[in-house]
Biopython code that builds the backbone (N, CA, C, O; Angstrom):
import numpy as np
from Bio.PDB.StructureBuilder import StructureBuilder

atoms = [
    (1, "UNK", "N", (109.522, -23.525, -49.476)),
    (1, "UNK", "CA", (108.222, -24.073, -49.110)),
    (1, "UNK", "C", (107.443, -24.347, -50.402)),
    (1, "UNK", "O", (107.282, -23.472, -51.252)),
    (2, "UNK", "N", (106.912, -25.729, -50.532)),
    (2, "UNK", "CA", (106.116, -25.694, -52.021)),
    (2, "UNK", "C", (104.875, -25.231, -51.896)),
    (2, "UNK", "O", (104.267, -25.150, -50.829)),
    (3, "UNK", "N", (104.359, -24.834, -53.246)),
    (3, "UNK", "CA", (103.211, -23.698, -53.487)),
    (3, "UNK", "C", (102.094, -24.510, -52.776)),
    (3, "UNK", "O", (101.222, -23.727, -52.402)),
    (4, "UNK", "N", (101.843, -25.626, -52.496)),
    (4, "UNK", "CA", (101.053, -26.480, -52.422)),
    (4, "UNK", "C", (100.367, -26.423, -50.936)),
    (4, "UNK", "O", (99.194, -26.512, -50.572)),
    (5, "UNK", "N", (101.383, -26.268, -50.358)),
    (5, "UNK", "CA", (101.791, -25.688, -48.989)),
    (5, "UNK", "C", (100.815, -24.750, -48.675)),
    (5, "UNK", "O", (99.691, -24.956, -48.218)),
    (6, "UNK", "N", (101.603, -23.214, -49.099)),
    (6, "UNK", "CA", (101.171, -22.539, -49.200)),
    (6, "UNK", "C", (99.273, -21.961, -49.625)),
    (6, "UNK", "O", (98.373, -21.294, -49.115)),
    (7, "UNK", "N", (99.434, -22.428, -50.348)),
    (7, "UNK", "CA", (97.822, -22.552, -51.099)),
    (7, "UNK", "C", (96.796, -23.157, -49.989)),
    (7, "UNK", "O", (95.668, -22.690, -49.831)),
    (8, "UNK", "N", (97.234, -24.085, -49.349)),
    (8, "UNK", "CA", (96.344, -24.922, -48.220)),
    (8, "UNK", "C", (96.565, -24.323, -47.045)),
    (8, "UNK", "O", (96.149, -24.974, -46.086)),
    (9, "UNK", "N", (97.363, -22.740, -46.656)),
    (9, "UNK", "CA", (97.395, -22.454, -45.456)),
    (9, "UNK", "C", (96.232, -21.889, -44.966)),
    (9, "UNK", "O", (95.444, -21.225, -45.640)),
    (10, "UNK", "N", (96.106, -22.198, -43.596)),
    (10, "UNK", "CA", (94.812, -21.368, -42.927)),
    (10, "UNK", "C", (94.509, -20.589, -43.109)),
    (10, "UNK", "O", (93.294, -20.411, -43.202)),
    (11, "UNK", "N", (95.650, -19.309, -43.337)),
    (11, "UNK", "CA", (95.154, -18.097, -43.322)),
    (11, "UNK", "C", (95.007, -17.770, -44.258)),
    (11, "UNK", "O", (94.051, -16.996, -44.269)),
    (12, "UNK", "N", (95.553, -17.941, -45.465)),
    (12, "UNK", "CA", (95.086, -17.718, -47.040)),
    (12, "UNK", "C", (93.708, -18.726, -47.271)),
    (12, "UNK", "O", (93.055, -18.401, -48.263)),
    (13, "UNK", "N", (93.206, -19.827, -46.548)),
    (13, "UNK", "CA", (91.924, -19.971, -46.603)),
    (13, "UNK", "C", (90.778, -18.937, -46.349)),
    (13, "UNK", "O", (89.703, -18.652, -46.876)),
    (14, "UNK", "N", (91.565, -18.489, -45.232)),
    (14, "UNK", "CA", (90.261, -17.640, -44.453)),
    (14, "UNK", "C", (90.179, -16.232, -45.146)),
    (14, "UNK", "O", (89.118, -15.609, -45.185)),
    (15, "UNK", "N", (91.293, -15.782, -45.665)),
    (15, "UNK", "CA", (90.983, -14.202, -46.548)),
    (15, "UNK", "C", (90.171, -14.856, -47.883)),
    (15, "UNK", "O", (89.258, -14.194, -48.377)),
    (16, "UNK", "N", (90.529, -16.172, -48.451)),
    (16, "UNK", "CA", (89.885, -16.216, -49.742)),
    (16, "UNK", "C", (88.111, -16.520, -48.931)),
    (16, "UNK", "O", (87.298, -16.149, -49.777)),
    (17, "UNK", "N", (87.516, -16.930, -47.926)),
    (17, "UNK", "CA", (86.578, -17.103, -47.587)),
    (17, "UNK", "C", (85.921, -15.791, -47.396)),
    (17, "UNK", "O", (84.768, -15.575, -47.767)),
    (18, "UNK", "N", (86.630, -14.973, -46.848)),
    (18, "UNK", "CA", (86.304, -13.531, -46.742)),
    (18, "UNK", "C", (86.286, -12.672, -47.934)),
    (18, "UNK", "O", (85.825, -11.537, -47.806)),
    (19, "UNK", "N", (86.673, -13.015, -48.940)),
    (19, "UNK", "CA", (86.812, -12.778, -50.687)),
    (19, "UNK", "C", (85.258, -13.035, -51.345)),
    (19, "UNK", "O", (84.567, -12.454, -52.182)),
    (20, "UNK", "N", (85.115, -14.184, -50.523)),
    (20, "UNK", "CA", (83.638, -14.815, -51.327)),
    (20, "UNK", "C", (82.371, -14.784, -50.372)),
    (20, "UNK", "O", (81.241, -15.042, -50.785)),
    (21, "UNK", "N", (82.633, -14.479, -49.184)),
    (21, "UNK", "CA", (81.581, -13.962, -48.359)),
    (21, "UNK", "C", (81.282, -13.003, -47.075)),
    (21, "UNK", "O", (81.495, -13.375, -45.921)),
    (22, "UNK", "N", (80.886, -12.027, -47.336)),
    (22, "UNK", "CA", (81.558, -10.386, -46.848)),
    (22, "UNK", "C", (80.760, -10.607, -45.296)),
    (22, "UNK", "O", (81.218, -9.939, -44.370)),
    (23, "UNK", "N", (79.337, -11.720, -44.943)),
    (23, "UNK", "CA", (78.925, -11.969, -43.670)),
    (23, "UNK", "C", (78.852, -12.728, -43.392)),
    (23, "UNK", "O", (77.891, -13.312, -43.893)),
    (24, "UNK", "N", (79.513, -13.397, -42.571)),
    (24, "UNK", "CA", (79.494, -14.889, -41.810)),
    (24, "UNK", "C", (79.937, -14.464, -39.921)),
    (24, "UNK", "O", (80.175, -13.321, -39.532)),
    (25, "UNK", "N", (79.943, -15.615, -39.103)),
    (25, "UNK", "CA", (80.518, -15.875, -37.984)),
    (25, "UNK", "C", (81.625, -16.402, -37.710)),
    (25, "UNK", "O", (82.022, -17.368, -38.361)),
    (26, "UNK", "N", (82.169, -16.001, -36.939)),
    (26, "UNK", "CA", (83.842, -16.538, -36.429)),
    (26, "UNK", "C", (83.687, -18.078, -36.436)),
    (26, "UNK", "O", (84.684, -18.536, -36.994)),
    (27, "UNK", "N", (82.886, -19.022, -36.066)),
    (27, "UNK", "CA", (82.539, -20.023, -36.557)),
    (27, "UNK", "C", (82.456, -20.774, -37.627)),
    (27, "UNK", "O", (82.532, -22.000, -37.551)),
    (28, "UNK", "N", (82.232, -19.904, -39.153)),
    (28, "UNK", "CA", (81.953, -20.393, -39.907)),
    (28, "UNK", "C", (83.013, -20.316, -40.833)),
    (28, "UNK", "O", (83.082, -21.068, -41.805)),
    (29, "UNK", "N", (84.101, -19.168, -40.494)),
    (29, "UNK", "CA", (85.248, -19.201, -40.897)),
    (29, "UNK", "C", (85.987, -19.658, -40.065)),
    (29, "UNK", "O", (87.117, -19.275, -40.367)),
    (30, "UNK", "N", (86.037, -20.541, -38.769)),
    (30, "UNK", "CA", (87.125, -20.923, -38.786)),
    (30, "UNK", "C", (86.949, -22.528, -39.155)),
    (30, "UNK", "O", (87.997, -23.172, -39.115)),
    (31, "UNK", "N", (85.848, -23.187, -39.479)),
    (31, "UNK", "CA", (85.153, -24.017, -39.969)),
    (31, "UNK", "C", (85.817, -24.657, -41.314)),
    (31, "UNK", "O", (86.354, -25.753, -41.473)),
    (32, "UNK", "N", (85.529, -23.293, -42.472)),
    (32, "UNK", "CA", (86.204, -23.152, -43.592)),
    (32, "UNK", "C", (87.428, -23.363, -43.532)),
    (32, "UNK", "O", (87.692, -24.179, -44.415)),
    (33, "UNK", "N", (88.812, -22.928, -42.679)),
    (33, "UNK", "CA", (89.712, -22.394, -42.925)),
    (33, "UNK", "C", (90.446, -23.502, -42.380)),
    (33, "UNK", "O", (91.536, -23.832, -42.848)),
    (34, "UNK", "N", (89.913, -24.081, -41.429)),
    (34, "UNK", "CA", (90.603, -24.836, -40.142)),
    (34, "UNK", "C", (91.796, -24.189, -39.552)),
    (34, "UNK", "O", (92.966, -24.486, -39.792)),
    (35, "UNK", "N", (91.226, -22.974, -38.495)),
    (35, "UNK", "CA", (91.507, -22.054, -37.768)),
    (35, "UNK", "C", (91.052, -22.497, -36.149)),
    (35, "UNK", "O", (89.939, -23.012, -36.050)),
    (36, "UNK", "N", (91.658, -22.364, -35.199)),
    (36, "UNK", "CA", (91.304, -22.736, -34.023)),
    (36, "UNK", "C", (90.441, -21.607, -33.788)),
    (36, "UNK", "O", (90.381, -20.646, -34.555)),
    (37, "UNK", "N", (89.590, -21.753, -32.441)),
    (37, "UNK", "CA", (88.586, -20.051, -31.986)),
    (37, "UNK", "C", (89.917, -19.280, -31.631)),
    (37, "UNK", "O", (89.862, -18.070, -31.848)),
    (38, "UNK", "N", (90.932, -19.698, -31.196)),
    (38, "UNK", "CA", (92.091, -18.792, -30.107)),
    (38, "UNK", "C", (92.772, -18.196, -31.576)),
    (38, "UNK", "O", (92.864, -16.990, -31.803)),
    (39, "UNK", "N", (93.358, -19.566, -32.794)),
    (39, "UNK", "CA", (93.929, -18.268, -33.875)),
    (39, "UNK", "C", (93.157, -17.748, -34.527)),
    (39, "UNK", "O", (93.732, -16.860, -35.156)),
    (40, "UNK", "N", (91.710, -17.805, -34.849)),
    (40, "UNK", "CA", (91.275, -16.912, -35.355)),
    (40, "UNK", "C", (90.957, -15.704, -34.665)),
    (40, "UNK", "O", (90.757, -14.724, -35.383)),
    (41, "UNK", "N", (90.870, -15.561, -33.466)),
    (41, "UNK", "CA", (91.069, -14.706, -32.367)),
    (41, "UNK", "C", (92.441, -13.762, -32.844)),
    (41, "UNK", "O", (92.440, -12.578, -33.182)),
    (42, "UNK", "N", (93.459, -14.591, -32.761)),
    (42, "UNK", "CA", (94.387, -13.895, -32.486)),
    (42, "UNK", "C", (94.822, -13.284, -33.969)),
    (42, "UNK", "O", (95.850, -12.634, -34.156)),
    (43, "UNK", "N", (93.884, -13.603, -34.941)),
    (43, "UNK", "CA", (94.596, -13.197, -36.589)),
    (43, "UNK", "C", (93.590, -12.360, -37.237)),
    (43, "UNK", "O", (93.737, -11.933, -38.382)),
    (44, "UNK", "N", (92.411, -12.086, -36.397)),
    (44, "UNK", "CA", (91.500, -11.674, -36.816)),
    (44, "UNK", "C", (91.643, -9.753, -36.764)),
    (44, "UNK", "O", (91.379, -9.059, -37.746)),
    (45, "UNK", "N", (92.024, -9.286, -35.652)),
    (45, "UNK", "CA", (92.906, -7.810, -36.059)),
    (45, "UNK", "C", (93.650, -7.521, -36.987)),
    (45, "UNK", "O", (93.705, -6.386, -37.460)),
    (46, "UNK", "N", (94.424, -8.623, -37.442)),
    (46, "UNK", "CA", (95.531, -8.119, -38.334)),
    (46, "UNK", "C", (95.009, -8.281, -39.573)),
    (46, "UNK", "O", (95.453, -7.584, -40.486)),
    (47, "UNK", "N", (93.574, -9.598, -39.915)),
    (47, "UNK", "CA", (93.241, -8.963, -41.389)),
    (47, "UNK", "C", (92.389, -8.615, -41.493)),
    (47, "UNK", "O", (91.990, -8.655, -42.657)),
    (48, "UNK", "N", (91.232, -7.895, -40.262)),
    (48, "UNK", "CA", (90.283, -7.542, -40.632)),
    (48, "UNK", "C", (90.304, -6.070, -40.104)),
    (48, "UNK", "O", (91.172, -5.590, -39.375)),
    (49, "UNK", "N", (89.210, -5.444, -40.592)),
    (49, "UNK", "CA", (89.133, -4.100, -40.267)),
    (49, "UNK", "C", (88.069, -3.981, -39.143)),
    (49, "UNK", "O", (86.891, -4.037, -39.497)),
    (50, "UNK", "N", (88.325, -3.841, -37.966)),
    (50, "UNK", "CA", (87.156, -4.508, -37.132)),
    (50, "UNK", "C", (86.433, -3.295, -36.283)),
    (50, "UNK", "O", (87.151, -2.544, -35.624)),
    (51, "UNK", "N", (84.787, -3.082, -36.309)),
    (51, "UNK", "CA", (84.268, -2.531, -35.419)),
    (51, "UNK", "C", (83.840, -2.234, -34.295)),
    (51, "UNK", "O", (83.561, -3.170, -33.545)),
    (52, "UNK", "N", (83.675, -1.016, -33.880)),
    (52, "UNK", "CA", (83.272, -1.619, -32.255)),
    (52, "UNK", "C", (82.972, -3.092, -31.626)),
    (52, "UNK", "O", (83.511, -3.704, -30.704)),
    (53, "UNK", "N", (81.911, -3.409, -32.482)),
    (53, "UNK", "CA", (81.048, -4.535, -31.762)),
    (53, "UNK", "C", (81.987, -5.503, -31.862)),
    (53, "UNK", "O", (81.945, -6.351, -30.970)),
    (54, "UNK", "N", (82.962, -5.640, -32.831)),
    (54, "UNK", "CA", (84.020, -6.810, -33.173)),
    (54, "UNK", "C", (84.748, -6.961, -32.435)),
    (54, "UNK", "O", (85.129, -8.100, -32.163)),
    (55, "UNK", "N", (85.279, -5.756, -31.755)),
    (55, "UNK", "CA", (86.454, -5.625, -30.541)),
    (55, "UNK", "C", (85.804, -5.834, -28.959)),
    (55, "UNK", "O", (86.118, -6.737, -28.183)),
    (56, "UNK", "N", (84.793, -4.721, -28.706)),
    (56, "UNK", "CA", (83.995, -4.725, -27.432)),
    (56, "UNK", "C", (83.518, -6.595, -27.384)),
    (56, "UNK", "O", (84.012, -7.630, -26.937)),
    (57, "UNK", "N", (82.364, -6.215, -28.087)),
    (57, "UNK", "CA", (81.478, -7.699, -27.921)),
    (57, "UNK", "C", (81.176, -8.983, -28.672)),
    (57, "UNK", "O", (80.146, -9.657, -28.695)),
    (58, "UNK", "N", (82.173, -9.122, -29.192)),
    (58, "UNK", "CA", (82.400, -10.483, -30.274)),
    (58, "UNK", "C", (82.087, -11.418, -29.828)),
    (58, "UNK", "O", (82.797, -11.751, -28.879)),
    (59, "UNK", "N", (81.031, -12.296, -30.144)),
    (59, "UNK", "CA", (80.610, -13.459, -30.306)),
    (59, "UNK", "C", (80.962, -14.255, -31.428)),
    (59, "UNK", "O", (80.813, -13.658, -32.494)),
    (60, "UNK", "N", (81.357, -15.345, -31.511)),
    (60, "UNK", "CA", (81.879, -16.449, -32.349)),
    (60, "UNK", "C", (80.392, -16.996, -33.327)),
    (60, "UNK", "O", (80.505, -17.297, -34.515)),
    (61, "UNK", "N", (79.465, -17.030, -32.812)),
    (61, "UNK", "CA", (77.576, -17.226, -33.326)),
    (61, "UNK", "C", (77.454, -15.617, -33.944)),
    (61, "UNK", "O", (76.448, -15.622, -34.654)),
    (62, "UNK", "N", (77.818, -14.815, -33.952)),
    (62, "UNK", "CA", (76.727, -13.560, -34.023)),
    (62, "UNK", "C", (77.677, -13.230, -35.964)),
    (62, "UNK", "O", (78.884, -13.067, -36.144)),
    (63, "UNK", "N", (76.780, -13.240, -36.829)),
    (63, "UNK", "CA", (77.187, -12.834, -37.556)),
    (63, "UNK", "C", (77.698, -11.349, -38.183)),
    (63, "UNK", "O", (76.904, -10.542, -38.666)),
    (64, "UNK", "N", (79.099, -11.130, -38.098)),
    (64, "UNK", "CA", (79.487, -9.625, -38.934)),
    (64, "UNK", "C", (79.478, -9.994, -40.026)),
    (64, "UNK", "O", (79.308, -11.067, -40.605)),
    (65, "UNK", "N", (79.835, -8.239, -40.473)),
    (65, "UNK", "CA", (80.505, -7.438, -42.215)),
    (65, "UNK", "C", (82.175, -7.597, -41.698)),
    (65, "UNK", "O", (82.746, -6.747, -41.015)),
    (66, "UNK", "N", (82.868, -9.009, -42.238)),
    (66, "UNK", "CA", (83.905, -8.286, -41.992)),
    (66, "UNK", "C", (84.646, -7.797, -43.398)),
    (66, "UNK", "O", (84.369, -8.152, -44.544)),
    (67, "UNK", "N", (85.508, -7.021, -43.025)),
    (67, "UNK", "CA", (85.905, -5.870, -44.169)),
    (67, "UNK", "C", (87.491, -6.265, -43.717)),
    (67, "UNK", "O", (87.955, -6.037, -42.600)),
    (68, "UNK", "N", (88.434, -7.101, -45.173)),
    (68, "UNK", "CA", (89.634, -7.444, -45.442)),
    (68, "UNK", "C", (90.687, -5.497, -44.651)),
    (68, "UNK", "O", (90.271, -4.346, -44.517)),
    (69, "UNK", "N", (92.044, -6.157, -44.367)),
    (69, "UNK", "CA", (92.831, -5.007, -44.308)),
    (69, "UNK", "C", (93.091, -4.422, -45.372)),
    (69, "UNK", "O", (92.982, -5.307, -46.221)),
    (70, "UNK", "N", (93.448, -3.218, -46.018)),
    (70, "UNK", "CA", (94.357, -3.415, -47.096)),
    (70, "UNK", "C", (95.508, -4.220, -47.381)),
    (70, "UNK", "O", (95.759, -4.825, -48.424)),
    (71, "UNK", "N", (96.296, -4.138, -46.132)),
    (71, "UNK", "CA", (97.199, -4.911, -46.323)),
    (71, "UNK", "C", (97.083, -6.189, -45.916)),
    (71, "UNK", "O", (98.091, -6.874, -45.744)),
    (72, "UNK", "N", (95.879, -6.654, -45.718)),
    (72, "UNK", "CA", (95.838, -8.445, -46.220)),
    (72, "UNK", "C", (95.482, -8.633, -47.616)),
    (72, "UNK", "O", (95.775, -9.586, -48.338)),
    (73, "UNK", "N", (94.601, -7.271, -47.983)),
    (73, "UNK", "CA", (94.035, -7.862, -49.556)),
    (73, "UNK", "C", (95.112, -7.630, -50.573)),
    (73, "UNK", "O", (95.113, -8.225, -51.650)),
    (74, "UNK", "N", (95.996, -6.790, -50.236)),
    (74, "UNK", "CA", (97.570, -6.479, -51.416)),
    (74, "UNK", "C", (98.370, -7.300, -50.769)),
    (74, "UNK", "O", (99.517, -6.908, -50.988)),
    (75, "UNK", "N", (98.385, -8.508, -49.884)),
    (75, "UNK", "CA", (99.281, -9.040, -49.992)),
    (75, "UNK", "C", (98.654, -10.575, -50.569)),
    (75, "UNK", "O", (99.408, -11.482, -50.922)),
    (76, "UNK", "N", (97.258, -10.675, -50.590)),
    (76, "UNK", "CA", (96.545, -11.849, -51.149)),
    (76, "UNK", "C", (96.806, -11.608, -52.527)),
    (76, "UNK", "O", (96.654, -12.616, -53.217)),
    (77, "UNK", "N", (97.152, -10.582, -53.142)),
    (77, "UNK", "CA", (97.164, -10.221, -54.623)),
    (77, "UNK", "C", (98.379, -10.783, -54.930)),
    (77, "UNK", "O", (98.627, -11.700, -55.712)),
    (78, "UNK", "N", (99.219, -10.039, -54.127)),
    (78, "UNK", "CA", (100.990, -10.739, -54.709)),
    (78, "UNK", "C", (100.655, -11.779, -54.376)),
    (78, "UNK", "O", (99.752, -11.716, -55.211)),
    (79, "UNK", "N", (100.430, -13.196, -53.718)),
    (79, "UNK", "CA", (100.338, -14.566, -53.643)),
    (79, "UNK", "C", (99.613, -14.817, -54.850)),
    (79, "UNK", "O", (100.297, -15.412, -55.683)),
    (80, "UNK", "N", (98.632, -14.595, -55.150)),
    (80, "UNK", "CA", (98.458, -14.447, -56.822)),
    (80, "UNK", "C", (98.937, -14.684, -57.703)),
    (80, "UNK", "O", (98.999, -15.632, -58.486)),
    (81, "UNK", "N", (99.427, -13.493, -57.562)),
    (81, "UNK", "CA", (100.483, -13.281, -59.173)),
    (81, "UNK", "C", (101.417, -14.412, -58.504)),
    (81, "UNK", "O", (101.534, -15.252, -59.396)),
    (82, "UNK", "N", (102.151, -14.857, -57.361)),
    (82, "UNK", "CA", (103.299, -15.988, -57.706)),
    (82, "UNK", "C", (102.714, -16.971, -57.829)),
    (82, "UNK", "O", (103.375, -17.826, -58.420)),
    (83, "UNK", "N", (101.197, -17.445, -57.378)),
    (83, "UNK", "CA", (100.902, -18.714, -57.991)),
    (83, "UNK", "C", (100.689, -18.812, -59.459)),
    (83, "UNK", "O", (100.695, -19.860, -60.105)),
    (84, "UNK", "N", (100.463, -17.382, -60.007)),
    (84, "UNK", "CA", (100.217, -17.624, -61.490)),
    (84, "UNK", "C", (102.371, -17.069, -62.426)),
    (84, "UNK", "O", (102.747, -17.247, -63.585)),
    (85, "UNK", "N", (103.001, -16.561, -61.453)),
    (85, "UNK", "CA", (104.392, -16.590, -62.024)),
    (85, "UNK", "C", (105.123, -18.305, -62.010)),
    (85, "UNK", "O", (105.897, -18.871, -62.781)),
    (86, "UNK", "N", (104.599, -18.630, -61.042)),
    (86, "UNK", "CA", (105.029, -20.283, -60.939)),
    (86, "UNK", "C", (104.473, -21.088, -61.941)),
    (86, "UNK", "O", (105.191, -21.565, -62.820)),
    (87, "UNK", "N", (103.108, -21.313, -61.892)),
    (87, "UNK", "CA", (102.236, -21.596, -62.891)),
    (87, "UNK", "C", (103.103, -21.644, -64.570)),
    (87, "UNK", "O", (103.222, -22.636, -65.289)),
    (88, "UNK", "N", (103.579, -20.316, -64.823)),
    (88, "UNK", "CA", (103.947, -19.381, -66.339)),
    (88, "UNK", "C", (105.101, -20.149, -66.225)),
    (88, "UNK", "O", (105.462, -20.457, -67.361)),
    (89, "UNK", "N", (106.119, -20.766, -65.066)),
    (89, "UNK", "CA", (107.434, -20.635, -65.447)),
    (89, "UNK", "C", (107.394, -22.497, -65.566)),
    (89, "UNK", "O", (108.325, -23.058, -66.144)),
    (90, "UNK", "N", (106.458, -23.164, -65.078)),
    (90, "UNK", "CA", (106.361, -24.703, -65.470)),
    (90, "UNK", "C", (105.805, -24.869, -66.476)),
    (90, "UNK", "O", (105.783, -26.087, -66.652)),
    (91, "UNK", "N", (105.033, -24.078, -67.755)),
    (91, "UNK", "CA", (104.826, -24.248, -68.604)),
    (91, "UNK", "C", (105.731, -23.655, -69.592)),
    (91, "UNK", "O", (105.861, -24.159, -70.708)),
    (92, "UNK", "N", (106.299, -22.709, -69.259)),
    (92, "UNK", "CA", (107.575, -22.485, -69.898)),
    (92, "UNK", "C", (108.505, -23.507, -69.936)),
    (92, "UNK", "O", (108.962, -24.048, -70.942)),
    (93, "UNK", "N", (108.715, -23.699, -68.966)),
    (93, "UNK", "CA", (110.170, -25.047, -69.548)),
    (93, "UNK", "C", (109.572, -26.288, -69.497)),
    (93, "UNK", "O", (110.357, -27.232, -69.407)),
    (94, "UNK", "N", (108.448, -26.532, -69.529)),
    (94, "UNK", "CA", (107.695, -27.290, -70.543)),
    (94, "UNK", "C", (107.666, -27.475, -72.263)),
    (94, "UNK", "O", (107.724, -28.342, -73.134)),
    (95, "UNK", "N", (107.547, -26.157, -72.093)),
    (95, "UNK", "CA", (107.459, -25.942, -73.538)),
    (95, "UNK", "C", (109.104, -25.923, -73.974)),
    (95, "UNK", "O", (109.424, -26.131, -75.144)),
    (96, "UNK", "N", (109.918, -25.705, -73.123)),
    (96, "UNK", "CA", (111.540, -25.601, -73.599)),
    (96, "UNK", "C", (111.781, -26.783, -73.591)),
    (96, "UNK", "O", (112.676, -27.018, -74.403)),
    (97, "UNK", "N", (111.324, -27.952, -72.914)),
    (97, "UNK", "CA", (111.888, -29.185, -72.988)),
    (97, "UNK", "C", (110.956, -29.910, -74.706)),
    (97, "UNK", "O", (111.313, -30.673, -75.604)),
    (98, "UNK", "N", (109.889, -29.255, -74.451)),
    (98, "UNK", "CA", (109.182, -30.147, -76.474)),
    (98, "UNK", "C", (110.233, -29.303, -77.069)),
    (98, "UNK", "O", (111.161, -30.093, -77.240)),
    (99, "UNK", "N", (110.680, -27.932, -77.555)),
    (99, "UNK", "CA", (111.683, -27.701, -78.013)),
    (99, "UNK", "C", (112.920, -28.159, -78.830)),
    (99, "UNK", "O", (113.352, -28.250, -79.980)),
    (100, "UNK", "N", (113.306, -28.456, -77.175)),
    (100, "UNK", "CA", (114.689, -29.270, -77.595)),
    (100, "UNK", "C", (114.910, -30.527, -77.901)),
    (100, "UNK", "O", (116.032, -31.033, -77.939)),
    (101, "UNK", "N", (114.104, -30.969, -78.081)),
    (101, "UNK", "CA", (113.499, -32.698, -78.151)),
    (101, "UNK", "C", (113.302, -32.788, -79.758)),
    (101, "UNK", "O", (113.789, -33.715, -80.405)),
    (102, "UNK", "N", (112.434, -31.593, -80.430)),
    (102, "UNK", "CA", (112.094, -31.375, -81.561)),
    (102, "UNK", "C", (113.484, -31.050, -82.659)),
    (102, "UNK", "O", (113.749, -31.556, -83.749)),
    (103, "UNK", "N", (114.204, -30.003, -81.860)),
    (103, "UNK", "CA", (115.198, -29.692, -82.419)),
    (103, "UNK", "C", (116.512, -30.506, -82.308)),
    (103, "UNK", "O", (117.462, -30.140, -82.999)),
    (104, "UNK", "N", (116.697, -32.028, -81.156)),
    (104, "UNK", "CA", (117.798, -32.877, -81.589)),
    (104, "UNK", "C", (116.867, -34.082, -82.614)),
    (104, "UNK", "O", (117.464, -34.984, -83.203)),
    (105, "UNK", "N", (115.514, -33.930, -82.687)),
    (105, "UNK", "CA", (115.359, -35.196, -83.739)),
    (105, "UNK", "C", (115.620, -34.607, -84.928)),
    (105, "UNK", "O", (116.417, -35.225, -85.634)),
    (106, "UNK", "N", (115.055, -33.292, -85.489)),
    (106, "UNK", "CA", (115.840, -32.394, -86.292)),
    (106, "UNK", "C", (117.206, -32.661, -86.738)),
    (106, "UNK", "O", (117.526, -32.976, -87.884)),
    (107, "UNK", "N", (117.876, -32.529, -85.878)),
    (107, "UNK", "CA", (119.244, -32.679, -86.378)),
    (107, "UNK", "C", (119.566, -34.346, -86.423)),
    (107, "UNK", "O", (120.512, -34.603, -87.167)),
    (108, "UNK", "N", (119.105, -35.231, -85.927)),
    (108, "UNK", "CA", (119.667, -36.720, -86.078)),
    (108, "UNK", "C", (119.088, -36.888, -87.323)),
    (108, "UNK", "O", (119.773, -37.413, -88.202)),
    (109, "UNK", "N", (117.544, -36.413, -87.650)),
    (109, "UNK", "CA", (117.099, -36.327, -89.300)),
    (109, "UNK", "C", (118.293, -35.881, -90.252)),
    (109, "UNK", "O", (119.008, -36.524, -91.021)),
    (110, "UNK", "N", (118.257, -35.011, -90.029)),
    (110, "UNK", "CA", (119.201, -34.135, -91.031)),
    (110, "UNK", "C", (120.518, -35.056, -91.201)),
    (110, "UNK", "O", (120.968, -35.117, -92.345)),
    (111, "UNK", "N", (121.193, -35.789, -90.176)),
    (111, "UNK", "CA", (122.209, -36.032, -90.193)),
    (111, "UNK", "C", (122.204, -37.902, -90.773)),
    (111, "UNK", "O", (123.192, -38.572, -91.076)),
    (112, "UNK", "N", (120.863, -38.297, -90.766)),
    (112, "UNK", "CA", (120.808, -39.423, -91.317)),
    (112, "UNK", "C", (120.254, -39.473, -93.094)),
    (112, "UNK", "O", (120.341, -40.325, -93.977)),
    (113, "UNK", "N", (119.744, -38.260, -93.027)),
    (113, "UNK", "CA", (119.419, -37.479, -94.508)),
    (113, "UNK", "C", (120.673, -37.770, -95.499)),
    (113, "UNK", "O", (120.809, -38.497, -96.483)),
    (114, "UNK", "N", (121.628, -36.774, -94.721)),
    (114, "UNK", "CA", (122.806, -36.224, -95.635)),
    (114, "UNK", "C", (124.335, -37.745, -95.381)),
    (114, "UNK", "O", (125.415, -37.638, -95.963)),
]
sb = StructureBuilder()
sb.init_structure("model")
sb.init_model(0)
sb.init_chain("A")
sb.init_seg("    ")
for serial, (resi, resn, name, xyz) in enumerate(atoms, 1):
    if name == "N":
        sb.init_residue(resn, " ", resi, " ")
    sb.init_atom(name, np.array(xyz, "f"), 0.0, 1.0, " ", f" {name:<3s}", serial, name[0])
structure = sb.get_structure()
């Protein structure tokens, strides 16, 4: 799957929205995220830490605190680090391709030198 993909998914929208704003409405993240009311419904247990009022009487208008899982926010971390290991490894053989480019004009020098 390319990173690109990834990066634009709903649900990594909606934890980074929840990253940058700790009170909003089910509305306004699914707004952000482009999340239906039913999946943010249905995804909203698994990354949030949710209170009474969140479970009993949730309104989509009524603004909460919602509070990330741990295990949505350590797994938003490793997506991280591979967008920044991906990132490291295209500038790496970036830099391996000026390299070797440098080092055959090098040698066609040398060899039109001598």
């Amino acid at each position: 799957m390319e990173l690109s993909v990834l990066e634009n998914h709903k649900y990594i929208k909606l934890i980074e929205f929840s990253l940058e704003n700790k009170n909003f409405t089910g509305l306004q993240a699914c707004s952000f995220s482009g999340l239906s009311k039913q999946e943010f419904d249905f995804v909203k247990s698994e990354i949030y830490i949710l209170s009474g009022a969140q479970v009993d009487y949730y309104s989509e208008i009524q603004p909460y605190d919602w509070k990330l899982t741990s295990q949505a926010f350590f797994n938003y971390l490793q997506f991280s680090e591979f967008k920044f290991a991906v990132s490291s490894a295209k500038k790496a053989q970036h830099t391996a391709h000026i390299a070797i480019v440098i080092s055959v004009v090098l040698a066609l020098s040398s060899l039109l030198i001598a």
